[in-house]
C-alpha positions as CSV (number, residue, x, y, z in Angstrom):
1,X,24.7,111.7,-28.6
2,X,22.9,109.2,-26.5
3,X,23.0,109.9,-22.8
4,X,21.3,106.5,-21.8
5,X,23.5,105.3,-19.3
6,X,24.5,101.5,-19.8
7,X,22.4,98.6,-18.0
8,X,24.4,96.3,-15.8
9,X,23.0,93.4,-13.9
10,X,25.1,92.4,-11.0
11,X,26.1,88.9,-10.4
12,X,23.6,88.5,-7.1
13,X,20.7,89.7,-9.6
14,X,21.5,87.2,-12.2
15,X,21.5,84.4,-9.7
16,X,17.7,85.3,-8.1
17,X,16.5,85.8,-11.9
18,X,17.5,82.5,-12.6
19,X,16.2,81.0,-9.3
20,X,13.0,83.0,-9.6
21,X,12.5,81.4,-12.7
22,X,13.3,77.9,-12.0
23,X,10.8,78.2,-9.1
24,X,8.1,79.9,-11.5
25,X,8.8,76.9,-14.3
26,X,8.1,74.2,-11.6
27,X,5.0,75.4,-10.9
28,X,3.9,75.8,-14.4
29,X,5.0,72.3,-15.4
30,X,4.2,70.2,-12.1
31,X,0.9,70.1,-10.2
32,X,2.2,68.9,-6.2
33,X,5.5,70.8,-5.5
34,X,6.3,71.4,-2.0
35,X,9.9,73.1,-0.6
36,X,11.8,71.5,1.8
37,X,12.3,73.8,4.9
38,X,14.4,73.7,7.4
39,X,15.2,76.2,9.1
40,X,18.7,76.6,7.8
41,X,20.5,79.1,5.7
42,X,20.0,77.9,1.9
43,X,16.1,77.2,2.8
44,X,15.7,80.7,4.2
45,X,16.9,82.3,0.8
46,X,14.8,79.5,-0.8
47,X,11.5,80.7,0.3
48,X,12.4,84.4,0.3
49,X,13.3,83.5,-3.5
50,X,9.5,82.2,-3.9
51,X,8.2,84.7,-2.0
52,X,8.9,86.9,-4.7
53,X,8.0,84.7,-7.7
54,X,4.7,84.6,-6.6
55,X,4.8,88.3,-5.1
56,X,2.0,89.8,-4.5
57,X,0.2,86.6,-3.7
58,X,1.4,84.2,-1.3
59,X,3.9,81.0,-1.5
60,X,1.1,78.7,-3.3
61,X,2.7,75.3,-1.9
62,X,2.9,73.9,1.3
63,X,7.3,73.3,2.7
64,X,8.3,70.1,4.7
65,X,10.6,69.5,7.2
66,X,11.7,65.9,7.3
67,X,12.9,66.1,11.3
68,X,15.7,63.8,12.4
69,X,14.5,64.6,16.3
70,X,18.3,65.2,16.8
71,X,17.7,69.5,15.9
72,X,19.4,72.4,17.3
73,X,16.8,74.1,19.8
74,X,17.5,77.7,18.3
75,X,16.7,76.5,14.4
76,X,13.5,74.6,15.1
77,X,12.7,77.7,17.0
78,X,13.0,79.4,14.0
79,X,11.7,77.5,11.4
80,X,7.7,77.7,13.4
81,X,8.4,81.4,13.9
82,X,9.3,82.2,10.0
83,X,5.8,79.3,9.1
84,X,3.7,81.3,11.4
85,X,5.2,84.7,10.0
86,X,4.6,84.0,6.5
87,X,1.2,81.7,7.2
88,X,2.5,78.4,5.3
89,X,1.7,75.4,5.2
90,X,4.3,73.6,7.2
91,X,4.4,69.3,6.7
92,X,6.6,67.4,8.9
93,X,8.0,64.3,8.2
94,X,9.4,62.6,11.3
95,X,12.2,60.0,11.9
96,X,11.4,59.7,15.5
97,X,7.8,58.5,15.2
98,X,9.3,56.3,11.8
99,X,11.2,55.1,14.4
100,X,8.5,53.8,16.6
101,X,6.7,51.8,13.6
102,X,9.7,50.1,12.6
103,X,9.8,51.9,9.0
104,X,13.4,52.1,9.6
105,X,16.0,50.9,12.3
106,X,18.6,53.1,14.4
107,X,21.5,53.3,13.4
108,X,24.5,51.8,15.2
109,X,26.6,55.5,15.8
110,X,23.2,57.1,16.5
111,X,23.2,59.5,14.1
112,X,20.1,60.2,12.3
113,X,21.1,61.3,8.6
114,X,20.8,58.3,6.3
115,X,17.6,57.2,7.5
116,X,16.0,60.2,6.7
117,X,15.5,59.4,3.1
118,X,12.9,56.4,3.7
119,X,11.2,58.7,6.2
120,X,11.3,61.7,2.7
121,X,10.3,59.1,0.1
122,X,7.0,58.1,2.7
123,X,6.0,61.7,2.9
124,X,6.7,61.9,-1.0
125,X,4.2,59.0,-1.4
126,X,2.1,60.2,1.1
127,X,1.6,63.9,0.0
128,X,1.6,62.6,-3.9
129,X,4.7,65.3,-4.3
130,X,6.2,65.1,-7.6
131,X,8.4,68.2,-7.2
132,X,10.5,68.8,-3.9
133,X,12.6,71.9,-4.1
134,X,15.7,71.5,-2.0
135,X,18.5,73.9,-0.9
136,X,21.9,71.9,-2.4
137,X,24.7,73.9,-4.1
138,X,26.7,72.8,-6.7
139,X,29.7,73.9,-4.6
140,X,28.8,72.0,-1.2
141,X,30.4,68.5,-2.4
142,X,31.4,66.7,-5.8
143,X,27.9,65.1,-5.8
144,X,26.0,67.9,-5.7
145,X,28.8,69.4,-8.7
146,X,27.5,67.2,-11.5
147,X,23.2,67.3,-10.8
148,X,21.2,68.9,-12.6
149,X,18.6,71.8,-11.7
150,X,16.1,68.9,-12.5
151,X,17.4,66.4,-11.4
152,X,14.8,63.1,-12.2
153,X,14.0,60.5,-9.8
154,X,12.9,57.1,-10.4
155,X,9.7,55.8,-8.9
156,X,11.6,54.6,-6.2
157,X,13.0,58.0,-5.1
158,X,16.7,57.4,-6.5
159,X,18.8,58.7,-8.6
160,X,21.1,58.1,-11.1
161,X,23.7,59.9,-11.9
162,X,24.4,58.4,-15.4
163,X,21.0,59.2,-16.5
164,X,20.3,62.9,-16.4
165,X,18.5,65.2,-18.9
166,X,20.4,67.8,-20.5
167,X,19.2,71.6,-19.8
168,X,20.4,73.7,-22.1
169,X,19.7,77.6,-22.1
170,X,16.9,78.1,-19.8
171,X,14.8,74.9,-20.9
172,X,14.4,72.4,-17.7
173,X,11.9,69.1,-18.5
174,X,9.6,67.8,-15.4
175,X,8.0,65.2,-17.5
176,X,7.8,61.9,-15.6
177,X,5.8,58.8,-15.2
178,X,3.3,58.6,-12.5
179,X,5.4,57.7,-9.1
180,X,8.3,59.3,-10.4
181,X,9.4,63.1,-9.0
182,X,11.7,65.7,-9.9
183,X,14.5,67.4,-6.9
184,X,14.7,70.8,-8.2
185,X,17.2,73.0,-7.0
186,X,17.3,76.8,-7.6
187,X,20.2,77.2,-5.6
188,X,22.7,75.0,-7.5
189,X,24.7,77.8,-9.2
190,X,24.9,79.7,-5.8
191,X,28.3,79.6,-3.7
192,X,28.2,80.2,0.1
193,X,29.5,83.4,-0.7
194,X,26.8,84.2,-3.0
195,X,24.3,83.1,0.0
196,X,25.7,85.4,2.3
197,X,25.4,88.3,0.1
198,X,22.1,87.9,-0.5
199,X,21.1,87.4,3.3
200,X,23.2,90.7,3.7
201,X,21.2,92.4,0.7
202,X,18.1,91.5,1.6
203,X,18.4,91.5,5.1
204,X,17.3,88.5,6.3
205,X,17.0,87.3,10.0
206,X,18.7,83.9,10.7
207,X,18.9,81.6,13.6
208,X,21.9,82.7,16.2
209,X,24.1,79.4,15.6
210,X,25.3,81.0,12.4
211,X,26.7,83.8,14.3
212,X,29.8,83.2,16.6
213,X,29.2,82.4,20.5
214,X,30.2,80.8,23.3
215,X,29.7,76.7,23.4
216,X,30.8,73.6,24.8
217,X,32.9,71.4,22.4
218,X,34.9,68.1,22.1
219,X,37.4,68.2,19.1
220,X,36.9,64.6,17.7
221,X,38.1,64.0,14.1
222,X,39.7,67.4,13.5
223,X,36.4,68.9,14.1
224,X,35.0,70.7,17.1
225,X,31.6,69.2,18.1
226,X,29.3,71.5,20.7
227,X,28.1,68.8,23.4
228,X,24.5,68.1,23.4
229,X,22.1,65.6,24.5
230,X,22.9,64.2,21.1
231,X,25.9,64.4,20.8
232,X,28.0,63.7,24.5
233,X,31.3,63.7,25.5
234,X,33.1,59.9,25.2
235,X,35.3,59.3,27.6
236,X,38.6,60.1,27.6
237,X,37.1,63.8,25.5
238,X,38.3,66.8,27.1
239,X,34.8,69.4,26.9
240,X,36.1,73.3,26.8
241,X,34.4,76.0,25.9
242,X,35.2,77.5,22.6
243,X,34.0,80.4,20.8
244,X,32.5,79.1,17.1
245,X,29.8,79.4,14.9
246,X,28.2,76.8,12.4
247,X,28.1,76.9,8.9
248,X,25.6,74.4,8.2
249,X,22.7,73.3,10.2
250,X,22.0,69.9,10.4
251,X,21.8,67.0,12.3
252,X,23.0,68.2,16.0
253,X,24.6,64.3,16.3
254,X,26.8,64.7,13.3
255,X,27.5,68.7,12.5
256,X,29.9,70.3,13.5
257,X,31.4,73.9,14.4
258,X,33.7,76.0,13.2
259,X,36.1,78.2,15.5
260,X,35.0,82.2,14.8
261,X,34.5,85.4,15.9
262,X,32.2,86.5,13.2
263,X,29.4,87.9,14.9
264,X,27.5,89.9,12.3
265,X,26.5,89.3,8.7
266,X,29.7,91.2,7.7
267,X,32.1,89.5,9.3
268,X,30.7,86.2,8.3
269,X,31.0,87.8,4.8
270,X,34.8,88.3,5.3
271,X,35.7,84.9,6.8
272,X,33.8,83.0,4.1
273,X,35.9,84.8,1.4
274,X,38.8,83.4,3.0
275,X,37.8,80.3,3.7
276,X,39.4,77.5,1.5
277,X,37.2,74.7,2.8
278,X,33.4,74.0,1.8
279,X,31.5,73.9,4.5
280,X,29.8,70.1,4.3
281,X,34.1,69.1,3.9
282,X,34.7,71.5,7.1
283,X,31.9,70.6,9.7
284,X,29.9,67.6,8.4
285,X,30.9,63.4,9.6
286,X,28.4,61.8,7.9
287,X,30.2,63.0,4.8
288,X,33.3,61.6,6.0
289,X,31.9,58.0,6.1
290,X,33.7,57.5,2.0
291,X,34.9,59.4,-0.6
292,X,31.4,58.7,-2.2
293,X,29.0,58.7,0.7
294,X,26.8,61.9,-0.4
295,X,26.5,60.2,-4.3
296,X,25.6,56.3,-2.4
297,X,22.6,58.4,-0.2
298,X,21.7,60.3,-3.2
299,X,21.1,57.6,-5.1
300,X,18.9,55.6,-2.3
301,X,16.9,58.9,-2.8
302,X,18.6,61.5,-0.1
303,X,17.8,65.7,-0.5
């Protein structure tokens, strides 16, 4: 009788195959990829994800930030800290100083979101990328559910939702016209759940936001908002302090926090499993502009 004990893979393990290999297949099929980095959460598993598809040898592609100016202190902190650690290439693509040429305009509410994608699609053109691996989930927003790991964009940087390549098993096509790209996403069958475990497993260091601490807030729109140079009080706003954490780290004029006392990776762990709300739906108002607002910046050409 065979004592050869059975094989199981766990669920975590089957996620970084796949991801490893979607990285792996991008740079076999397409010349310029870069990763876009920024410091948050899903870009931090990213690049420990290509770390090891390329393991011994180093990341072989440069990552880009495309920086609003409107950042949380403690993230940009990080994001030079883990470049310099892993000695990357880091590219960044600034609003602020497309700002000053007059690429693009600011926006009337003075947040910085939408007007990141002309400032991307520059750098894209710029850089001659024709691969950009980005961070999204299929469970962050309905958008996000129904793109592809490859998802095509025209030569023009946008996307359309009605015209998208079918991957079946594990066969992903990059071919495109000159001035056309491909968004790849090795995260998309992920859950924050999933993300969490894996940060726990391999014990990766994030920036302290995602941990719960003391801040100043408004609540505006159901949401609590931490007061910032970016983000002030209006009047008539009661500021307290509030102990919270943030889910997701973007734009400091437009992301908000969520009340918490999870302090450690664990306990993170634990409130996310009983969380019933995705985190873009629980802390993020540009999402809350329409029903469709991520699918209308998508297709102008958005992460």
């Amino acid at each position: 009788m065979s004592t050869t004990a059975a094989y199981r893979v766990s669920h975590l393990a089957e996620l970084e195959a796949e991801s490893i290999f979607v990285i792996r297949e991008v740079v076999a099929e397409l010349e310029r990829p870069a990763l876009l980095f920024s410091g948050g959460k899903d870009s931090i598993v990213m690049l420990r994800l290509a770390q090891k598809a390329f393991a011994p040898a180093g990341v072989p592609f440069p990552v880009m930030h495309v920086d609003t100016g409107h950042n949380f202190p403690e993230v940009l902190a990080f994001r030079d800290a883990r470049v310099n650690q892993l000695r990357l290439q880091l590219l960044v693509a600034s609003v602020p100083e497309a700002l000053e040429k007059g690429l693009v305009r600011a926006p009337a509410d003075g947040t910085r979101n939408r007007i990141q994608t002309p400032v991307l699609l520059e750098a894209v053109e710029k850089y001659r990328f024709n691969a950009l691996f980005g961070g999204a989930r299929r469970d962050e927003e309905k958008a996000r559910a129904k793109e592809r790991i490859f998802s095509f964009r025209d030569e023009f940087g946008q996307w359309d939702p009605k015209n998208q390549r079918p991957e079946l098993w594990s066969l992903y096509n990059g071919r495109h016209h000159a001035g056309e790209s491909i968004r790849v996403f090795p995260l998309s069958n992920w859950t924050e759940l999933d993300v969490w475990h894996y940060i726990a497993r391999e014990r990766l260091t994030l920036p302290s936001i995602y941990f719960a601490h003391e801040r100043q807030v408004v609540e505006r729109d159901g949401m609590l908002y931490g007061v910032n140079e970016f983000l002030p009080a209006r009047d008539g706003e009661r500021v307290f302090t509030a102990r919270v954490r943030y889910r997701t780290v973007g734009d400091a004029s437009c992301t908000a926090a969520v009340a918490s006392d999870a302090d450690t990776v664990d306990k993170v762990i634990e409130e996310v499993a009983a969380t019933r709300i995705t985190e873009r739906g629980a802390t993020r108002g540009d999402d809350r502009v329409s029903e469709a607002a991520m699918e209308d910046r998508k297709r102008e050409g958005y992460f």
